[in-house]
Backbone atoms as SQL, in Angstrom:
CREATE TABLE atoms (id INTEGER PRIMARY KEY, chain TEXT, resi INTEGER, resn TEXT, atom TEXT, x REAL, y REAL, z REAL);
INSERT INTO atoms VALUES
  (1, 'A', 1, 'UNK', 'N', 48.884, 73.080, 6.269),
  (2, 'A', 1, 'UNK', 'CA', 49.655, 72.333, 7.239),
  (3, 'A', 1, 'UNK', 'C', 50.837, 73.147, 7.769),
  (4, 'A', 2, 'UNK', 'N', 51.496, 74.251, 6.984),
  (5, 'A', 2, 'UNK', 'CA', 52.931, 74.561, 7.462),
  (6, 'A', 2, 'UNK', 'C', 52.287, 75.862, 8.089),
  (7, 'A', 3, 'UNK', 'N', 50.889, 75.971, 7.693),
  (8, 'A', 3, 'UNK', 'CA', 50.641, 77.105, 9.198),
  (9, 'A', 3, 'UNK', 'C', 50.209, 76.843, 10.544),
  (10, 'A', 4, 'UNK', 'N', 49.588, 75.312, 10.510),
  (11, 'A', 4, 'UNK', 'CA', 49.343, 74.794, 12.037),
  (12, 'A', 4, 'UNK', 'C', 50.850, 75.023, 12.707),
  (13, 'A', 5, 'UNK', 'N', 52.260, 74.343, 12.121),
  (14, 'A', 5, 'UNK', 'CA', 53.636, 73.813, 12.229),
  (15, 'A', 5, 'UNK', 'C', 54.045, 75.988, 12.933),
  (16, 'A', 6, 'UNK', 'N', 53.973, 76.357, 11.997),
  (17, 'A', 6, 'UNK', 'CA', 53.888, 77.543, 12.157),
  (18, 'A', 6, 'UNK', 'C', 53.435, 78.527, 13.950),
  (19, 'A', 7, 'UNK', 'N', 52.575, 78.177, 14.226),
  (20, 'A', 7, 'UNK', 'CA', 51.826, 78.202, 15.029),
  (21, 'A', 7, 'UNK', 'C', 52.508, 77.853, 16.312),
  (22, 'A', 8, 'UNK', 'N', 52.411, 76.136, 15.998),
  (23, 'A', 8, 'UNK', 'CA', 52.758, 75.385, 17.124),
  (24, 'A', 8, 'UNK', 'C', 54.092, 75.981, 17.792),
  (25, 'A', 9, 'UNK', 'N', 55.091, 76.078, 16.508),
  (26, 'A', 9, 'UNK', 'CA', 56.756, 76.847, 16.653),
  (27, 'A', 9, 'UNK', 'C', 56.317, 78.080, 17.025),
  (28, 'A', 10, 'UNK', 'N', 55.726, 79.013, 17.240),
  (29, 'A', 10, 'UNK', 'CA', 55.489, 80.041, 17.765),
  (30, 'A', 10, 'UNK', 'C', 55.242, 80.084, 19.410),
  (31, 'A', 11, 'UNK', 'N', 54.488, 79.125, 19.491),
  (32, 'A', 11, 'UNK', 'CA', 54.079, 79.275, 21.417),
  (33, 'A', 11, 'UNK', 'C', 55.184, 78.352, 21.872),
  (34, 'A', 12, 'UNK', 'N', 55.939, 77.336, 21.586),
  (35, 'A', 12, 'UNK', 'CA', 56.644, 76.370, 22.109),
  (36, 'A', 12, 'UNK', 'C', 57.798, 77.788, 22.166),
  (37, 'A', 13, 'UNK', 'N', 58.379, 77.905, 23.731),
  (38, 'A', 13, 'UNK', 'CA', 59.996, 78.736, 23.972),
  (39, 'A', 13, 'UNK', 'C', 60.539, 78.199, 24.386),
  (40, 'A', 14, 'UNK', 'N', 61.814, 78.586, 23.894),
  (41, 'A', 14, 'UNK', 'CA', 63.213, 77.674, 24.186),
  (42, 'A', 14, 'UNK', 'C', 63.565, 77.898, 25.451),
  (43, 'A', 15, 'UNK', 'N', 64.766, 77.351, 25.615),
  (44, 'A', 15, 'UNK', 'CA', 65.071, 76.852, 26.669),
  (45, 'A', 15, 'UNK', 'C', 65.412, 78.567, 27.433),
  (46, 'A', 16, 'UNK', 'N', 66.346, 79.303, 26.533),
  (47, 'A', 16, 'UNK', 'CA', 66.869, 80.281, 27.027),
  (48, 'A', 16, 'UNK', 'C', 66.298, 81.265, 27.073),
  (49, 'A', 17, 'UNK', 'N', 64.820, 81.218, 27.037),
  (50, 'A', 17, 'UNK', 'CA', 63.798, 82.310, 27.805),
  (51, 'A', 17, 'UNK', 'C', 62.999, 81.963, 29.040),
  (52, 'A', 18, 'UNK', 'N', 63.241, 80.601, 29.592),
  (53, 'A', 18, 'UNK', 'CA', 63.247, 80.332, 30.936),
  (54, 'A', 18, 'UNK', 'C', 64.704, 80.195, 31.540),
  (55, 'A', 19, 'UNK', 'N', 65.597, 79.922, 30.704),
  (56, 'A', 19, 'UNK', 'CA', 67.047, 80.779, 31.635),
  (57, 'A', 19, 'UNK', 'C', 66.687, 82.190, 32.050),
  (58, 'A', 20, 'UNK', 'N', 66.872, 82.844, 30.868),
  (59, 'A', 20, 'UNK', 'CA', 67.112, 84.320, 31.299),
  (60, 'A', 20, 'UNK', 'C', 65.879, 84.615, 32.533),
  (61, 'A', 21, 'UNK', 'N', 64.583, 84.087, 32.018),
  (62, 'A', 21, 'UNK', 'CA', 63.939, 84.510, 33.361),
  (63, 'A', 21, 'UNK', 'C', 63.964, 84.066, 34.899),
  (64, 'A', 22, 'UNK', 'N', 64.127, 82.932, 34.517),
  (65, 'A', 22, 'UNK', 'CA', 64.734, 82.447, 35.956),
  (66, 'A', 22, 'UNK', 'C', 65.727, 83.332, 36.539),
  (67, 'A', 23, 'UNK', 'N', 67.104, 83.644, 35.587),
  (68, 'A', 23, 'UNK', 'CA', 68.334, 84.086, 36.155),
  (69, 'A', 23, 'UNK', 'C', 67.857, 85.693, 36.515),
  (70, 'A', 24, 'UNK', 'N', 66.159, 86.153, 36.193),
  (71, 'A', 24, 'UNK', 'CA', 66.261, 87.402, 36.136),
  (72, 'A', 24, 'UNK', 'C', 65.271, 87.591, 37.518),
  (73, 'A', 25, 'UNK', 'N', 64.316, 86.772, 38.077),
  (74, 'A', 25, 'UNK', 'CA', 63.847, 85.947, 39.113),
  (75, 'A', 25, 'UNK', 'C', 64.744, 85.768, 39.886),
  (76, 'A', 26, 'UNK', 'N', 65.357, 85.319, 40.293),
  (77, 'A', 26, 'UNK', 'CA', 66.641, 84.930, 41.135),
  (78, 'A', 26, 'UNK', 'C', 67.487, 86.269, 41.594),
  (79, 'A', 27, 'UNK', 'N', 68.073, 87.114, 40.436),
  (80, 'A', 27, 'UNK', 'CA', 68.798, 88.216, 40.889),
  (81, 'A', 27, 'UNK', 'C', 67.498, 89.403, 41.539),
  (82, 'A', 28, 'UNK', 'N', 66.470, 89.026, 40.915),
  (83, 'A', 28, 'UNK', 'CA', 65.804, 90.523, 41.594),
  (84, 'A', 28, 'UNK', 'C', 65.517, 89.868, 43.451),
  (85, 'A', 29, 'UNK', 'N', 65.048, 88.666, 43.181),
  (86, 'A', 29, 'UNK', 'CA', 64.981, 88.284, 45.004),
  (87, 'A', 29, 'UNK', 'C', 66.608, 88.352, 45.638),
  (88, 'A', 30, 'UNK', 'N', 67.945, 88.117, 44.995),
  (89, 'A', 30, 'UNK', 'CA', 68.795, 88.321, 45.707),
  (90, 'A', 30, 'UNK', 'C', 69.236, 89.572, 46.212),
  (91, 'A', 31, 'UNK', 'N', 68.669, 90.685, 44.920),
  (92, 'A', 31, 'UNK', 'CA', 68.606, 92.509, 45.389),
  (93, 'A', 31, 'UNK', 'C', 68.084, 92.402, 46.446),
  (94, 'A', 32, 'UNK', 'N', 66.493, 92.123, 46.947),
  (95, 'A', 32, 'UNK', 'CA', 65.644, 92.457, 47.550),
  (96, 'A', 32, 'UNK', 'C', 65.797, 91.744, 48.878),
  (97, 'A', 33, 'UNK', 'N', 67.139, 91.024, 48.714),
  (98, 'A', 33, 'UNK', 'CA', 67.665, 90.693, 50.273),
  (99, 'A', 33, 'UNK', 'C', 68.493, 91.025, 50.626),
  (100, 'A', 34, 'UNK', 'N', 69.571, 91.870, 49.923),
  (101, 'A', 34, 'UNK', 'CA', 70.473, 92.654, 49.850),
  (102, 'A', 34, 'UNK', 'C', 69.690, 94.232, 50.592),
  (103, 'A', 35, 'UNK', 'N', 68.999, 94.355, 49.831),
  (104, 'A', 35, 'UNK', 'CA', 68.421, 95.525, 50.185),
  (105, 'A', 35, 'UNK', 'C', 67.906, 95.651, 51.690),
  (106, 'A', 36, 'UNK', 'N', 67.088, 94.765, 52.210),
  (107, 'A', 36, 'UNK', 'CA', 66.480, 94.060, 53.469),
  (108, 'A', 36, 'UNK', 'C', 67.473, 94.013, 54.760),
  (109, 'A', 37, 'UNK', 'N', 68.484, 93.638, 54.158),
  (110, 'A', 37, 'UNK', 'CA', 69.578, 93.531, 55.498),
  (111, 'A', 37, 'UNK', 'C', 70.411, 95.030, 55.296),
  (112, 'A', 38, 'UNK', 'N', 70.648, 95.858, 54.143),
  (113, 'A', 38, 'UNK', 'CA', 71.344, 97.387, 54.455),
  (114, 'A', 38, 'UNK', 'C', 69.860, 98.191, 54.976),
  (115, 'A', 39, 'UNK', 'N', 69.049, 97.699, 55.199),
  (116, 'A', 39, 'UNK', 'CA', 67.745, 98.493, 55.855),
  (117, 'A', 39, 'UNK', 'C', 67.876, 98.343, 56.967),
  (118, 'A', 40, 'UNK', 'N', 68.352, 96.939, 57.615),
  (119, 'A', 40, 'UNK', 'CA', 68.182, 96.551, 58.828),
  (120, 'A', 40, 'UNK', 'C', 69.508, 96.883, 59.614),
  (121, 'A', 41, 'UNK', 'N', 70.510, 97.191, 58.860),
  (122, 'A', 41, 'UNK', 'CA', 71.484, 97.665, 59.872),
  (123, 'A', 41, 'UNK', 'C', 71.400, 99.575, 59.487),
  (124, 'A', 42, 'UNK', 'N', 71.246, 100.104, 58.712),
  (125, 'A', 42, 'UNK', 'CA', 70.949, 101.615, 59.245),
  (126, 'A', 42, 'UNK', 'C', 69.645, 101.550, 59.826),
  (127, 'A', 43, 'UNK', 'N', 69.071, 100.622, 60.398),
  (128, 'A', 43, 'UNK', 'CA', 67.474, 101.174, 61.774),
  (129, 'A', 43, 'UNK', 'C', 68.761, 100.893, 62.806),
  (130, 'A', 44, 'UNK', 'N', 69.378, 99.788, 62.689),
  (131, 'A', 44, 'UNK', 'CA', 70.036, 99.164, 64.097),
  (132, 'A', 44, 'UNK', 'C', 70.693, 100.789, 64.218),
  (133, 'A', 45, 'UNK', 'N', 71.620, 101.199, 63.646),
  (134, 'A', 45, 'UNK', 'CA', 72.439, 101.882, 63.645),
  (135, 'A', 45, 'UNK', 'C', 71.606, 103.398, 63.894),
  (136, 'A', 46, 'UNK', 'N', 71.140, 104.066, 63.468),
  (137, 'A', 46, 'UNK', 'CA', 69.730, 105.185, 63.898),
  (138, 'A', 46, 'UNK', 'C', 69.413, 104.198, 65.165),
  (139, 'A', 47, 'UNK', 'N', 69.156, 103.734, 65.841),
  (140, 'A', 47, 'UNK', 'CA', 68.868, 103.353, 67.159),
  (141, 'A', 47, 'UNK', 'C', 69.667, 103.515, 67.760),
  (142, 'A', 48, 'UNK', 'N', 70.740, 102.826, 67.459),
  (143, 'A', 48, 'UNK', 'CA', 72.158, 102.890, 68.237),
  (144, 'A', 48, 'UNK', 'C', 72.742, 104.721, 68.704),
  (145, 'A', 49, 'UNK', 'N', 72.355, 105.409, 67.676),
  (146, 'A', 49, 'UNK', 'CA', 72.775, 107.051, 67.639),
  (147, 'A', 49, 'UNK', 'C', 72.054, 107.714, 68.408),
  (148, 'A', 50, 'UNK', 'N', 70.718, 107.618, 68.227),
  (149, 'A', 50, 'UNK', 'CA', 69.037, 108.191, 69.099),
  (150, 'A', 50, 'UNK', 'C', 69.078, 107.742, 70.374),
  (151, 'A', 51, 'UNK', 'N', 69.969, 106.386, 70.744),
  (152, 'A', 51, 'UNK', 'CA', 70.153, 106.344, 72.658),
  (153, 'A', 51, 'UNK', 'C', 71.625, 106.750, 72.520),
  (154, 'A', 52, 'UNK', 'N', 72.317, 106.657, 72.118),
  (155, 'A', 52, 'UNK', 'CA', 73.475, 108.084, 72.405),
  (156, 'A', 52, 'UNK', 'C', 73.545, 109.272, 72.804),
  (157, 'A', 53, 'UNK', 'N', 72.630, 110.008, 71.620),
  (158, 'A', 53, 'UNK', 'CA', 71.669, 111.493, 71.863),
  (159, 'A', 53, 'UNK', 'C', 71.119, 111.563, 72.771),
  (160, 'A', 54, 'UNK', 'N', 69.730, 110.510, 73.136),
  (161, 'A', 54, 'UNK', 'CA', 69.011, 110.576, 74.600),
  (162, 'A', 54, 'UNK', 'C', 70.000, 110.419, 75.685),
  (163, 'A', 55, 'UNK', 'N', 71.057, 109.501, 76.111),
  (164, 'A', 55, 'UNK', 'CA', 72.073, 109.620, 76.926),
  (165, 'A', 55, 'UNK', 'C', 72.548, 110.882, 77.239),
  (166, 'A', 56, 'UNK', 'N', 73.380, 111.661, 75.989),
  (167, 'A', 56, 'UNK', 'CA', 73.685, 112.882, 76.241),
  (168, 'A', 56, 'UNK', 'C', 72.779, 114.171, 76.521),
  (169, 'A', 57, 'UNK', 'N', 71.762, 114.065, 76.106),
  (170, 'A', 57, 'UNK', 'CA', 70.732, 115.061, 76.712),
  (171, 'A', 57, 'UNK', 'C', 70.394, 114.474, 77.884),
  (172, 'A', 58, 'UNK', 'N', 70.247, 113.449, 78.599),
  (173, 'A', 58, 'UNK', 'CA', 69.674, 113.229, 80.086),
  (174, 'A', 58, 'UNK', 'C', 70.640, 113.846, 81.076),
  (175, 'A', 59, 'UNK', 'N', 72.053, 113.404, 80.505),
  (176, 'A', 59, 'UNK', 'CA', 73.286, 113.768, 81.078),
  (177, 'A', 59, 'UNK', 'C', 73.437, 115.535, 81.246),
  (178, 'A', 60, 'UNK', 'N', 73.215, 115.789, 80.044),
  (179, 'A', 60, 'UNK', 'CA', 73.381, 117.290, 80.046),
  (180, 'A', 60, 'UNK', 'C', 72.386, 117.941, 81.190),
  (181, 'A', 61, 'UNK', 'N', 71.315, 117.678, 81.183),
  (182, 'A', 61, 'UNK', 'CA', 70.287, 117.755, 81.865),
  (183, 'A', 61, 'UNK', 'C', 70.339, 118.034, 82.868),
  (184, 'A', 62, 'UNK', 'N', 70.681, 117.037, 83.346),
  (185, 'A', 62, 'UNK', 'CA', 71.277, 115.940, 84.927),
  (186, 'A', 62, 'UNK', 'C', 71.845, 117.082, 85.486),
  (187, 'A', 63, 'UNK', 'N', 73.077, 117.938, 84.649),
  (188, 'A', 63, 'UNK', 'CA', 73.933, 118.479, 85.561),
  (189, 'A', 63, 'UNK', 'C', 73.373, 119.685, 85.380),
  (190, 'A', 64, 'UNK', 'N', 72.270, 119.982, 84.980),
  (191, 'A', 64, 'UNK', 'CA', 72.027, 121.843, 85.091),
  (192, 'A', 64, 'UNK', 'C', 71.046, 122.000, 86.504),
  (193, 'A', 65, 'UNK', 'N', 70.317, 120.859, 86.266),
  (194, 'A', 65, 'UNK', 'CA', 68.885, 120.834, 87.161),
  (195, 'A', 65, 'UNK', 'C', 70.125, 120.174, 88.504),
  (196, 'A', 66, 'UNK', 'N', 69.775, 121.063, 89.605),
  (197, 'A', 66, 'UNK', 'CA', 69.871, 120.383, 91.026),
  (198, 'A', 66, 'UNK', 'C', 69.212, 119.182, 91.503),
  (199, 'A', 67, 'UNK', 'N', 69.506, 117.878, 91.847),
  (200, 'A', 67, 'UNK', 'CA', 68.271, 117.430, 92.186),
  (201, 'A', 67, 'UNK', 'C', 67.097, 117.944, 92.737),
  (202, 'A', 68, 'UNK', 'N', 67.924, 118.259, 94.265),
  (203, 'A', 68, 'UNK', 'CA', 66.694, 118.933, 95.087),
  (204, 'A', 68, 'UNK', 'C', 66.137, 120.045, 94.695),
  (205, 'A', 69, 'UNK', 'N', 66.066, 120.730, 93.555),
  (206, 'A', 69, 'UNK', 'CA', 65.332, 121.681, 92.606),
  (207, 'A', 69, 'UNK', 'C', 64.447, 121.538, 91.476),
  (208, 'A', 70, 'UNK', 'N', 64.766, 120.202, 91.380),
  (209, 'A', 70, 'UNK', 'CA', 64.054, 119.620, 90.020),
  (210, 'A', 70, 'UNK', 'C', 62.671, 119.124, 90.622),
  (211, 'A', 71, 'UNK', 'N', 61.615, 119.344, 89.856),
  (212, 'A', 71, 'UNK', 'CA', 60.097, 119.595, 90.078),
  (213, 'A', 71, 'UNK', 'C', 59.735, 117.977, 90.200),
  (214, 'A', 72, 'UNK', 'N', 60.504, 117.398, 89.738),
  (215, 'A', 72, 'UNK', 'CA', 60.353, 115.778, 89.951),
  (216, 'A', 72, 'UNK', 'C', 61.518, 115.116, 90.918),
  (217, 'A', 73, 'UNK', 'N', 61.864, 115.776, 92.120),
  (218, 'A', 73, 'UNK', 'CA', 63.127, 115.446, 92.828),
  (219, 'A', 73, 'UNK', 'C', 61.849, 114.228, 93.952),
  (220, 'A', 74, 'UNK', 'N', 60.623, 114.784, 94.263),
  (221, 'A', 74, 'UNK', 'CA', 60.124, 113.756, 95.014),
  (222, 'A', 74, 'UNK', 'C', 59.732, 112.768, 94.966),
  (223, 'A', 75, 'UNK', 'N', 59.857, 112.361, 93.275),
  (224, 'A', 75, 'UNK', 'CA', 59.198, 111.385, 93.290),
  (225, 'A', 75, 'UNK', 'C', 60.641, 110.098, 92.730),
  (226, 'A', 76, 'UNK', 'N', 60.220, 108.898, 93.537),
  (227, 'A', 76, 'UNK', 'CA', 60.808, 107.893, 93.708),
  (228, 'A', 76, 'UNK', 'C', 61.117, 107.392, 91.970),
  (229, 'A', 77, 'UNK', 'N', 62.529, 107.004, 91.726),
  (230, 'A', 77, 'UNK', 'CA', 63.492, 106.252, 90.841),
  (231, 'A', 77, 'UNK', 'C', 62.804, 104.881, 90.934),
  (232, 'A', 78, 'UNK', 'N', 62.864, 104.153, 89.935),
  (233, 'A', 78, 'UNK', 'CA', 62.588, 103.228, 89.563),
  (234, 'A', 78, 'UNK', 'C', 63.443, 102.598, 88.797),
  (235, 'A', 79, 'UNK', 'N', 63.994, 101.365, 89.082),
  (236, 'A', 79, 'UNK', 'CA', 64.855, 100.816, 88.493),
  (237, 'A', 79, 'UNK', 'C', 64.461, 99.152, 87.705);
């Protein structure tokens, strides 16, 4: 009998191994949204820099090439 009892007290877990896992559940999804939004502002931010760069190279560009010299001066702007 005190090995069925035995047994039974073996698979039955307390309370504070569904705390800790919960609390350990909980912090890894709160990392992983933490993480999610510092991802999403260095793309914003690398975007934000890469049309800076393209700006300044069109610009740079702009002023070496003559229009009326540039191999694409005939063809019509589009806005």
């Amino acid at each position: 009998m005190t090995n069925k009892r035995e047994k039974l007290r073996a698979q039955v877990k307390s309370r504070f191994y569904y705390l800790f896992w919960g609390a350990a559940t909980v912090s890894v999804f709160v990392g992983q949204i933490y993480v999610g939004s510092g991802y999403r502002r260095m793309a914003d931010t690398n975007d934000a820099i890469s049309a800076d760069i393209n700006l300044l190279v069109e610009t740079l560009t702009e002023s070496f090439i003559p229009r009326d010299e540039s191999p694409y001066s005939n063809m019509p702007i589009l806005q």
